[in-house]
C-alpha positions in Angstrom: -18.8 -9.0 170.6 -18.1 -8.6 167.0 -19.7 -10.7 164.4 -17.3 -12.1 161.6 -18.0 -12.2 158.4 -17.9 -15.6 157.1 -17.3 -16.6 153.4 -20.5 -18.7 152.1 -19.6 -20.1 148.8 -21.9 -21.9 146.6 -21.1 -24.7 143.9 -20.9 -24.4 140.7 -24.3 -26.5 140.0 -26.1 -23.3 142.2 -24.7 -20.6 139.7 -27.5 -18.6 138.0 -26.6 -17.0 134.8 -28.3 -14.5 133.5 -28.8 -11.3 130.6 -29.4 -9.5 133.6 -27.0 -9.8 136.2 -25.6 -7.5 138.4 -22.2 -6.5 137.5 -21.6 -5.6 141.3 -23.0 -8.8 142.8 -20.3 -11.4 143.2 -21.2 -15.1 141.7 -20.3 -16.6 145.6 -18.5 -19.2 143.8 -14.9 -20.3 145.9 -11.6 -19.0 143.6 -11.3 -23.0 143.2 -14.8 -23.5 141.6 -14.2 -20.2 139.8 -11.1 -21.7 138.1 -12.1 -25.6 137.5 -15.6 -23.5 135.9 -13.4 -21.0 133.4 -10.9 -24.4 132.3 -14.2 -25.6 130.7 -15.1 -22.6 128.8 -15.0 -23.6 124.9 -14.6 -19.6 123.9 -11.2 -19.3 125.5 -10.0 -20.7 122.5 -6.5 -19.5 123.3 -6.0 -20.8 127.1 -6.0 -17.4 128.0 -8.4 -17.4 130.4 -7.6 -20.7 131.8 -4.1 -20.0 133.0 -5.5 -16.4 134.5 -8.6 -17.6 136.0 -6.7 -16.9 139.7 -5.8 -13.5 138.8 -9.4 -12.8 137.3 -11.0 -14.1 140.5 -8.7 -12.0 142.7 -9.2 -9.0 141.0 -12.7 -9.1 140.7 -13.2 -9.5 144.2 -10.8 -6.5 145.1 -13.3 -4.4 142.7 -16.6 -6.0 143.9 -17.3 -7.3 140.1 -19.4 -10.3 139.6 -16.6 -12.3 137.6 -19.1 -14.2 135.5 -20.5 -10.9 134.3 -17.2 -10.0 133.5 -16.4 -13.0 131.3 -19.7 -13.0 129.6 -19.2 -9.3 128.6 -15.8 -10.4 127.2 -16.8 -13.4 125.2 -20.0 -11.8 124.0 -17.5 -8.7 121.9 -15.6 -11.5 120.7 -18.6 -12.9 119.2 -19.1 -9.8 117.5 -16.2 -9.3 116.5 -14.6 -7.2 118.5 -11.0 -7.2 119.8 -9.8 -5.7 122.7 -6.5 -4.6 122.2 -3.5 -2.8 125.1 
């Protein structure tokens, strides 16, 4: 008998943030916490990330990417400065 992989998901209260996580770990938030947590993000000044959150989610679990890793690494260049221009 096969075993089949179920999908745990945590809450949003049991995310751990930190300078050191893995950027292949996934968060195990649910795409609907993933998007309700990203609408309260004060750096997405432009609603950018808001209306996208679904598309973010998806793609980072297609790659494996932990999606807050992602986000933080994004935010943290615009801090700096940086732009990130297509």
């Amino acid at each position: 008998m096969k075993n089949k992989k179920k999908n745990k998901y945590i809450s949003i209260k049991d995310v751990k943030i930190s300078k050191d996580m893995d950027l292949t770990v996934r968060t195990g938030l649910s795409r609907a916490d993933f998007i309700t947590l990203i609408s309260g993000v004060k750096a997405d000044t432009s609603g950018f990330f808001e209306e996208n959150a679904g598309t973010i989610y998806d793609l980072c679990e297609e790659y494996s990417l932990n999606e807050i890793f992602f986000l933080r690494n994004y935010f943290s260049r615009i801090r700096l400065g940086y732009s990130i221009k297509s």
